[in-house]
Structures are given as structure tokens and as C-alpha cells.
Backbone as CSV, one residue per row, in Angstrom:
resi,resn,N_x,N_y,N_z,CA_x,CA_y,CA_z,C_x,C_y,C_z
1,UNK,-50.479,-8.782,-16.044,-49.179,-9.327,-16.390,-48.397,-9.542,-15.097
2,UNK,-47.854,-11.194,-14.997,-46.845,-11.311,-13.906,-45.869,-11.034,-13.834
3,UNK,-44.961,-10.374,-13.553,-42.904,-10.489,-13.932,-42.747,-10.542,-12.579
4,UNK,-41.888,-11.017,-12.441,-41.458,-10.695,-10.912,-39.516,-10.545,-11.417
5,UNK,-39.120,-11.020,-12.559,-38.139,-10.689,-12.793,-36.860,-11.362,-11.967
6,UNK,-37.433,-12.598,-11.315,-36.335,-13.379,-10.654,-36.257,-13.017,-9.337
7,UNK,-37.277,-12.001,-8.631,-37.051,-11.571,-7.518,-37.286,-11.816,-6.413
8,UNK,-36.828,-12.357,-5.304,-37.630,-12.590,-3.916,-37.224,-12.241,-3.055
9,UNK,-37.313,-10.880,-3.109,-36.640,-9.725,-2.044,-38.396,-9.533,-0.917
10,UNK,-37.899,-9.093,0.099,-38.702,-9.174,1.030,-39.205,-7.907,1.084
11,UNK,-40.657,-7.313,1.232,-41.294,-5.758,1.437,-41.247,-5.547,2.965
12,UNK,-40.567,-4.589,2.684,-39.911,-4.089,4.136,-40.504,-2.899,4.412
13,UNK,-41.153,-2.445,6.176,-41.817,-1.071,5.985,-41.206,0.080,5.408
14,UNK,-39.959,0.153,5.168,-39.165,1.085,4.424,-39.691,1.222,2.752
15,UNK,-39.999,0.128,2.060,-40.626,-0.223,0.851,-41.990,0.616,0.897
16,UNK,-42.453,0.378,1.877,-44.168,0.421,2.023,-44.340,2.016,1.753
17,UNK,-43.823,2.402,2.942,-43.701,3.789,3.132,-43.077,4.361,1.671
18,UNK,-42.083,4.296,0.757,-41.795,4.785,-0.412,-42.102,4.662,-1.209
19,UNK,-43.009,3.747,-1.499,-43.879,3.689,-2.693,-45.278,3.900,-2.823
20,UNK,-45.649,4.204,-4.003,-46.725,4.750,-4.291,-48.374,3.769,-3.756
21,UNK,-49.145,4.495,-3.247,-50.447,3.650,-2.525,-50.779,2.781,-3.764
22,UNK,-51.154,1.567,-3.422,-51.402,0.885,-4.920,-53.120,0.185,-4.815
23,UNK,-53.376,1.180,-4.063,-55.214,1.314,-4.121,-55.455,0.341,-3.086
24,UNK,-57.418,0.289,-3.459,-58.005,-0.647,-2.472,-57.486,-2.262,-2.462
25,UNK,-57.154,-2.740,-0.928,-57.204,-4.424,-1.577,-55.738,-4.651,-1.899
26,UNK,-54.976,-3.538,-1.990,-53.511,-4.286,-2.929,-51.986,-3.355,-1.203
27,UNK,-52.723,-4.340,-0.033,-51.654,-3.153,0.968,-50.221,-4.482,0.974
28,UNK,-49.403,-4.312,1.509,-48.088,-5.155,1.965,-48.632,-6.671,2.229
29,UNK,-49.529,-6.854,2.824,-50.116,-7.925,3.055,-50.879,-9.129,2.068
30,UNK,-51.083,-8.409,1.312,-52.203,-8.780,0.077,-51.053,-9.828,-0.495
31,UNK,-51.902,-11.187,-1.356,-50.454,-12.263,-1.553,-49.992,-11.341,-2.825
32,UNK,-50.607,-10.653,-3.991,-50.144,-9.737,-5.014,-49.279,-8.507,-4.888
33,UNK,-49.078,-8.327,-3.743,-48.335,-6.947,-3.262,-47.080,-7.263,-3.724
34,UNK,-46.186,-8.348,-3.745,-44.899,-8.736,-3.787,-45.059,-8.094,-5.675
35,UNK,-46.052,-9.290,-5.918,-45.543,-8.455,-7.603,-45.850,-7.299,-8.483
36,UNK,-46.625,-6.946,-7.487,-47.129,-5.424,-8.261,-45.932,-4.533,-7.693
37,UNK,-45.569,-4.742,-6.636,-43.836,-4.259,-6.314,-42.894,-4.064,-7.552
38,UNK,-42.951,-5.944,-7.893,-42.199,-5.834,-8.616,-42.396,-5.237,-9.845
39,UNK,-43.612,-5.069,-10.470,-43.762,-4.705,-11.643,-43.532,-3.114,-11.957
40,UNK,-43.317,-2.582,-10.758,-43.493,-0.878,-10.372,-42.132,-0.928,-11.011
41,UNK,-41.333,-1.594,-10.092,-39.708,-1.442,-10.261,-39.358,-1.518,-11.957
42,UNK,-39.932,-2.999,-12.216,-39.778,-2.856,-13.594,-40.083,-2.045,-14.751
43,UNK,-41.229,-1.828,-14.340,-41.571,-0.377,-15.479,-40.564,1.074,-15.230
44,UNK,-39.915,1.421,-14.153,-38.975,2.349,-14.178,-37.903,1.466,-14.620
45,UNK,-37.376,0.730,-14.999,-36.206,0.134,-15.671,-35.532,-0.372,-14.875
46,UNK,-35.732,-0.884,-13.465,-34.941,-1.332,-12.765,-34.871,-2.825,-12.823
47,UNK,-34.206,-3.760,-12.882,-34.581,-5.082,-12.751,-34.673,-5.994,-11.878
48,UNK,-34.638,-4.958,-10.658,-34.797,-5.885,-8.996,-35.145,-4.674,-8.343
49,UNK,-35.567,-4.797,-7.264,-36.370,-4.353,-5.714,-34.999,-3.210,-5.228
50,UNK,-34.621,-2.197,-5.003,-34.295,-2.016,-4.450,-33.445,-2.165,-2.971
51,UNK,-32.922,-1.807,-2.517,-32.439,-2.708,-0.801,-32.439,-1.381,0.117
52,UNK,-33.757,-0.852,0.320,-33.836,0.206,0.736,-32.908,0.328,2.258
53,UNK,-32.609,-0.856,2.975,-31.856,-1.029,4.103,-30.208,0.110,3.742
54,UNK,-29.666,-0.973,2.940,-28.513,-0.006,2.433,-28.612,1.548,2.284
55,UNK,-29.693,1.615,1.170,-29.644,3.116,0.683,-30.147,4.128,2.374
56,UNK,-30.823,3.444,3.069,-30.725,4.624,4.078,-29.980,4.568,5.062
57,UNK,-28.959,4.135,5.027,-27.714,3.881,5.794,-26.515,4.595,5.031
58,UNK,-26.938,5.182,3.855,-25.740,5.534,2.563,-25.655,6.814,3.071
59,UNK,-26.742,7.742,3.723,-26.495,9.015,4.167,-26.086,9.181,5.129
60,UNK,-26.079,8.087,5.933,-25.452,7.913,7.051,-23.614,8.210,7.389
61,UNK,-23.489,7.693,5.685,-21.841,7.754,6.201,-21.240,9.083,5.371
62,UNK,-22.077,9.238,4.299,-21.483,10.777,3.169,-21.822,11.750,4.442
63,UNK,-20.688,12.863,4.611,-20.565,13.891,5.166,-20.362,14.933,4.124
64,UNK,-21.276,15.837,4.559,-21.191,17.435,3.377,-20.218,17.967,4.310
65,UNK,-19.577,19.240,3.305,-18.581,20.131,3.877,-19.103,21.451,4.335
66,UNK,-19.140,22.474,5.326,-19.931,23.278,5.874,-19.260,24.331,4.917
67,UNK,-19.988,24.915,5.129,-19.970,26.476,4.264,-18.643,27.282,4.262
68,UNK,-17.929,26.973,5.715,-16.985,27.465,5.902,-15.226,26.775,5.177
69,UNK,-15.726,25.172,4.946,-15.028,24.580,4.455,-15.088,24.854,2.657
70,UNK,-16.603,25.200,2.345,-16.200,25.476,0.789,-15.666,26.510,0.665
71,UNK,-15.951,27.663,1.662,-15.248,29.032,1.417,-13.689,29.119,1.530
72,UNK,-13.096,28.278,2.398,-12.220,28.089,2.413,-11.399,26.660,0.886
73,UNK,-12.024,26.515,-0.075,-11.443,25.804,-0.562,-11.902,26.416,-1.765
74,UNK,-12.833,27.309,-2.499,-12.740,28.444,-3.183,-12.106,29.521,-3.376
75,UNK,-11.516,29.889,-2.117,-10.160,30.881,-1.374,-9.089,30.458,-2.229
76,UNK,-8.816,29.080,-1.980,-7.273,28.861,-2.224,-7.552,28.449,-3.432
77,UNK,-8.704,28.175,-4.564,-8.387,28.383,-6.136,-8.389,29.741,-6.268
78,UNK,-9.372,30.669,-5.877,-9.298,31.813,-6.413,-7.622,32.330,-5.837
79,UNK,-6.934,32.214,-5.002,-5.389,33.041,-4.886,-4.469,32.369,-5.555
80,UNK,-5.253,30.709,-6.087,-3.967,29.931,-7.306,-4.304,30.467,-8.408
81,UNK,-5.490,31.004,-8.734,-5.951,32.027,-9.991,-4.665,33.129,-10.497
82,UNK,-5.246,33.863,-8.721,-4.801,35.390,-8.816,-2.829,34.855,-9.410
83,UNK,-2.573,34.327,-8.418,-1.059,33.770,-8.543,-0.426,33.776,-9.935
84,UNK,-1.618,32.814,-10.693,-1.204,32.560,-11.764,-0.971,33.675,-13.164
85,UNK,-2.623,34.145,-12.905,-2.310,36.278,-13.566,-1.292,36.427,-13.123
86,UNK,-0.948,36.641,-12.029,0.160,37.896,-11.824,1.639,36.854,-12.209
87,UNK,1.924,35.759,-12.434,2.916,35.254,-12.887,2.593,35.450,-14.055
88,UNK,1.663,35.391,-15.408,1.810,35.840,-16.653,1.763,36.946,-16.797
89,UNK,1.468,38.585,-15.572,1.791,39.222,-16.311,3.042,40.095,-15.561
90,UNK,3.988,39.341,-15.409,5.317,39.533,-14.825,6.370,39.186,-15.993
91,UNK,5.507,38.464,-16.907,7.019,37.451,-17.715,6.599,38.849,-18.485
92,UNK,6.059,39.989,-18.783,6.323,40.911,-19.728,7.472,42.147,-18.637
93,UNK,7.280,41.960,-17.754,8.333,43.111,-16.877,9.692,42.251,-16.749
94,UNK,10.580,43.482,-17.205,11.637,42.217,-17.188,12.744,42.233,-15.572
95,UNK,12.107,43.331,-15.199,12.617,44.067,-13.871,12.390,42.425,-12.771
96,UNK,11.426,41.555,-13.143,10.907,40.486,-12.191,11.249,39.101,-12.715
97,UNK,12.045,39.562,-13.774,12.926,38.265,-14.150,13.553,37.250,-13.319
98,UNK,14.261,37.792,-12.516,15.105,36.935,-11.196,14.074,36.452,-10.311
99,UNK,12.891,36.743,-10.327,11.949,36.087,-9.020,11.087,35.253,-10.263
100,UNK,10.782,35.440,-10.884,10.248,34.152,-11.900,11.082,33.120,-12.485
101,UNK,12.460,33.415,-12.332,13.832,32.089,-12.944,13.770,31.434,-11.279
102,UNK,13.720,32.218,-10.331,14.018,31.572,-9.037,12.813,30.860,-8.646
103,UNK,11.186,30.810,-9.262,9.670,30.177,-8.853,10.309,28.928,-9.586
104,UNK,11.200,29.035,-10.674,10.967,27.972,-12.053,11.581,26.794,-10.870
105,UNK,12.985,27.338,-10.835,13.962,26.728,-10.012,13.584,26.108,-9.172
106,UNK,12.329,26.518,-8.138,11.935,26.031,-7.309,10.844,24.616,-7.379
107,UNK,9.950,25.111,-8.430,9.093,24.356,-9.214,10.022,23.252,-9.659
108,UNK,11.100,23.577,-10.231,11.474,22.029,-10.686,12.238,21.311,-9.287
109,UNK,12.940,21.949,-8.505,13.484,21.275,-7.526,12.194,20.164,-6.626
110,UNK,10.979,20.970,-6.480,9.953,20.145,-6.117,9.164,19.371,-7.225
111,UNK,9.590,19.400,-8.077,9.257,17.990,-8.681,10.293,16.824,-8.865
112,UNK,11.247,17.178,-9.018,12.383,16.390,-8.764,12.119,15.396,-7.249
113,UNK,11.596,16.471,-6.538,11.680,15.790,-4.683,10.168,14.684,-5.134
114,UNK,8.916,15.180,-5.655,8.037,14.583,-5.615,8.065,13.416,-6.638
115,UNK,9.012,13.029,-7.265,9.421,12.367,-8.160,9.662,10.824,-7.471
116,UNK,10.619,11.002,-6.336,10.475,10.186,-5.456,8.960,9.156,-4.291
117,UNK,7.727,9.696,-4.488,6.700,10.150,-3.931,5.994,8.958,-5.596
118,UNK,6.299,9.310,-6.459,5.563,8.357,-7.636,5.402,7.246,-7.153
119,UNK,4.677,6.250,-8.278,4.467,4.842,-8.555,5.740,4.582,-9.346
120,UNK,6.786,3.607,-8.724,7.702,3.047,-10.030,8.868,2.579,-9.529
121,UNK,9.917,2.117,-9.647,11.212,1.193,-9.598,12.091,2.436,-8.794
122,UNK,11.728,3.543,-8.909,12.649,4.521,-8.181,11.998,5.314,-7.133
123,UNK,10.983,5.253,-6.484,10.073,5.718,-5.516,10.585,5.297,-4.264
124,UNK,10.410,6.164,-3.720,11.343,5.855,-1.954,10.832,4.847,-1.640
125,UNK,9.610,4.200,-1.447,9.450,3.066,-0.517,10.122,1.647,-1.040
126,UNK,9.795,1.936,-2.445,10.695,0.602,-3.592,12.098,0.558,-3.232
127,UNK,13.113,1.656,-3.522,14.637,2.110,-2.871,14.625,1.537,-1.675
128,UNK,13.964,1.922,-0.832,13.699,1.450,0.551,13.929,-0.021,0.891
129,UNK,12.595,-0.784,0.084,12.738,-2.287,0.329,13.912,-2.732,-0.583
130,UNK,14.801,-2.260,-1.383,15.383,-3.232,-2.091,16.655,-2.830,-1.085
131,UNK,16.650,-1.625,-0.565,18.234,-1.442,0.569,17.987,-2.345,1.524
132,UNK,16.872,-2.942,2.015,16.762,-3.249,3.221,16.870,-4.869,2.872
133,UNK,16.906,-4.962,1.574,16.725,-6.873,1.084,18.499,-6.781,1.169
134,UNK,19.309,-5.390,0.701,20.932,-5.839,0.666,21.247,-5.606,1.849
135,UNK,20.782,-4.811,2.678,21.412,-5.332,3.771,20.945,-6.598,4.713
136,UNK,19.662,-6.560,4.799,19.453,-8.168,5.232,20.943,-9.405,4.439
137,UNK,20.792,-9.103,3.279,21.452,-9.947,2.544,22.940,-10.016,3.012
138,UNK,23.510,-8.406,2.924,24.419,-8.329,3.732,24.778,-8.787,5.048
139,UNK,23.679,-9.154,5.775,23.486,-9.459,7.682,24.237,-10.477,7.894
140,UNK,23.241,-11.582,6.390,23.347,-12.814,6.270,24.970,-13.376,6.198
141,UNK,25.390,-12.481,5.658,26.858,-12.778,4.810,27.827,-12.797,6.151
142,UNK,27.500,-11.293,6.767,28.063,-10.858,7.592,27.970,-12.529,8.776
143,UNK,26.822,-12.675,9.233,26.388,-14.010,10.703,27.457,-15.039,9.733
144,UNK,26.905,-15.671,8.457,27.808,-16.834,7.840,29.391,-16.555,8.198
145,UNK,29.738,-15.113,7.589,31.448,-15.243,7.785,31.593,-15.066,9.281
146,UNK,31.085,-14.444,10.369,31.637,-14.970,11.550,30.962,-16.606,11.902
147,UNK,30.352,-17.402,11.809,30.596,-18.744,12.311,31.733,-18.995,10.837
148,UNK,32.364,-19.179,10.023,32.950,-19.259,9.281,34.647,-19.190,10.126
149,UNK,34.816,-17.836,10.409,36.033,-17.540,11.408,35.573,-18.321,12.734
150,UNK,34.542,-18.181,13.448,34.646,-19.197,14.854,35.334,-20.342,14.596
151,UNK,34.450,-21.150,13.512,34.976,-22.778,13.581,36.652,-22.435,12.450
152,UNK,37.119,-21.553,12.082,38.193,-21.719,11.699,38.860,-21.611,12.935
153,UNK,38.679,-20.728,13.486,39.543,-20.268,15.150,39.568,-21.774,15.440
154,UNK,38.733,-22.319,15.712,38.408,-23.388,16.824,39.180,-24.400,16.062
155,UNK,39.109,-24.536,14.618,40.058,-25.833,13.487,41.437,-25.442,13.817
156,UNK,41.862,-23.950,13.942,42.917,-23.924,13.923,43.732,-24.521,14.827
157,UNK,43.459,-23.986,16.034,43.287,-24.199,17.509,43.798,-25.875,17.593
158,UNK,43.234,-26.524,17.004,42.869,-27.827,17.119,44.029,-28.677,16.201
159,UNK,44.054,-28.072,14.990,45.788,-28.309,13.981,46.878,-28.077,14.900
160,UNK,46.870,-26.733,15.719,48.427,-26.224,15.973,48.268,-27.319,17.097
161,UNK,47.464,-27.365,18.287,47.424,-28.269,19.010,48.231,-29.708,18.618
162,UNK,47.622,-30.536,17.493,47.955,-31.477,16.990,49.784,-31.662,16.318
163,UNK,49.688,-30.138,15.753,50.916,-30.170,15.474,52.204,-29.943,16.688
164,UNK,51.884,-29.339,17.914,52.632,-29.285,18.642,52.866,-30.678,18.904
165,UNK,51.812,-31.232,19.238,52.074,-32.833,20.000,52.890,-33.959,18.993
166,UNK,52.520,-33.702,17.803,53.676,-34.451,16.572,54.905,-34.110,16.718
167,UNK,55.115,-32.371,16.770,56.772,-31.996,16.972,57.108,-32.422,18.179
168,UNK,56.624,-32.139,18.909,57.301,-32.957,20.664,57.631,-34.372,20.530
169,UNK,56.622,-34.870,20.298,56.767,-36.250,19.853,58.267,-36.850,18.719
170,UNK,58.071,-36.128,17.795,59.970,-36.098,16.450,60.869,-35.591,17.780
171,UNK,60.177,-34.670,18.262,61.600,-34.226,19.048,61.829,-35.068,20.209
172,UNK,61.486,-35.862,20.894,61.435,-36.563,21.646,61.989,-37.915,21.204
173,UNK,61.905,-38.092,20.079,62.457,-39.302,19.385,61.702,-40.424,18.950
174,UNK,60.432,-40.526,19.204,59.692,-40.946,18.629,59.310,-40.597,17.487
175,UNK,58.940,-42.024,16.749,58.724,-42.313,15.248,57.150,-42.199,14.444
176,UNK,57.219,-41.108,13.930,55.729,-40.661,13.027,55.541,-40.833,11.985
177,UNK,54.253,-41.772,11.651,54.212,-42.045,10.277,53.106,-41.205,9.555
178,UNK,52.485,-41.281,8.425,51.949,-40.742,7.499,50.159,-40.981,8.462
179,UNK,50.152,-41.927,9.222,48.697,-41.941,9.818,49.069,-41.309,10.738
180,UNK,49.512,-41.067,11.164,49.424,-39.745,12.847,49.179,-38.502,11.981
181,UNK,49.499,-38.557,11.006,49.729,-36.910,10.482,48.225,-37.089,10.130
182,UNK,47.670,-38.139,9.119,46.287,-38.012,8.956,45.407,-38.308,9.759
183,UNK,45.495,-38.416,11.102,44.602,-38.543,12.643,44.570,-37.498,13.271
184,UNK,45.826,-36.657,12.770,45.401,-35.343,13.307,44.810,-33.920,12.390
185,UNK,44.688,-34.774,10.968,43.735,-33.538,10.507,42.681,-34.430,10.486
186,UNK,42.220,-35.588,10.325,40.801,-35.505,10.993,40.321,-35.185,11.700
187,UNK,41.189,-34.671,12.993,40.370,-34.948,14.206,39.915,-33.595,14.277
């Protein structure tokens, strides 16, 4: 029986070496080697070749934790254990009342803080970007209203100017009509 199952993955000495000898006549070379490959694979349920490249490069990057690191991380469940006994059997002494209302107190104050620390519309970094969009926004307002006051300074500047030279002018005795007055707020 042929299957090859769609496959034309290449036998790599990594292949050779992990799989089972497949007798006289049938080595890497042989033109049938490709599908008796494949047919191996298929009868364990796989439906393609392996990529043995990857998989031995996969141990390459997982790091185990040394002995000293599990002991140390068995430590600190077994004293969140012990912790936890000796906080249930404190709530029967009532003498230790004030140091178990003051754990509670504390317990909720740090969730309150880690509350901030969530996923959601009130999480510091969210607060964060939306202060930093009003004050940008604010910046904006702020740069617009000073060129806003410059060119008023500078309009004004430019009216009283105009208007001095009209009053000198009445006062001088010369005659002003309705276009001098509108030549000098255009200008």
C-alpha cells in the first residue's frame, strides 16, 4: 500500500537515525524509503513527517529549574500553607482579633491598589493615556489662545494706531468720512 498522505518532506539524517531499521534494501537512499517513511508516520496517527529540525532545537530553548529553585518555590507554598492554618486557627482566639481585622484591612487596601494594575477603563496606564490626550488637548488650546492674543496685540496695536491718526487728523481740522474709518479697520 502507497499513502504518502500529501507529503514531500525531505529524509533528513536526523529522520534516519530515529527511526526504526526498515530491513534489507529499504536504507534513505532506496527510491521507496520516502514512503515507507511515510507510511510509519501514518500508522502511528500522524498525518505528515515530522520536522525533526525544529523538535531538536525545542530543547534547546526550555530551561528546567535546578533543585534549588524548586526547593525554594515549595518553601514559599508550604509557609502560604502554614500562614493560612495559623490564620484559621486564630479566628477561634479572640485575644488575636486586632491582628486579623488589621491582615483584612491590609488585604483589602492591596487590592484596592492592585485594582489599578487590572485590564479595564480604570487601570493606570488607560487613566494615564486619557490625562495625557487632555492635556495634549489642553497644550493645544493653550498654543491656539496665545497666537489668538499675539495677533489681537498686534490688531490692536494697529486700530489704536489708526485711530490716533483719524483723531489728529478731526483735530487738526481735517474732514473724515465713513471710508477712512473703513480703511482703517481693514487695514
Amino acid at each position: 500500500m502507497e499513502h504518502d498522505g500529501g507529503l514531500n518532506q525531505q529524509i533528513t539524517p536526523q529522520i534516519v537515525a530515529l527511526l526504526p531499521d526498515w530491513g534489507p534494501g529499504r536504507t534513505a537512499l532506496s527510491s521507496d524509503a520516502t514512503t515507507g517513511y511515510n507510511e510509519y508516520f501514518f500508522r502511528l496517527g500522524l498525518d505528515r513527517v515530522p520536522d525533526y529540525d525544529i523538535m531538536l532545537h525545542m530543547n534547546e530553548t526550555r530551561k528546567r529549574r535546578t533543585p534549588d529553585q524548586l526547593i525554594a518555590d515549595a518553601q514559599a507554598r508550604l509557609d502560604k500553607l502554614q500562614a493560612k492554618q495559623a490564620e484559621t486557627e486564630a479566628k477561634t482566639n479572640p485575644l488575636l482579633a486586632p491582628l486579623l481585622q488589621e491582615i483584612k484591612d491590609v488585604e483589602k487596601a492591596e487590592l484596592l491598589a492592585r485594582k489599578g494594575f487590572s485590564k479595564g477603563p480604570q487601570n493606570f496606564d488607560t487613566r494615564i493615556a486619557k490625562a495625557e490626550a487632555r492635556i495634549a488637548s489642553i497644550e493645544t488650546a493653550k498654543a491656539n489662545a496665545e497666537k489668538v492674543i499675539a495677533v489681537s496685540k498686534a490688531r490692536k496695536a494697529t486700530l489704536r494706531a489708526a485711530l490716533s491718526t483719524l483723531t489728529s487728523e478731526i483735530a487738526s481740522g481735517k474732514e473724515i468720512g465713513e471710508d477712512d474709518v473703513f480703511l482703517a479697520l481693514e487695514a
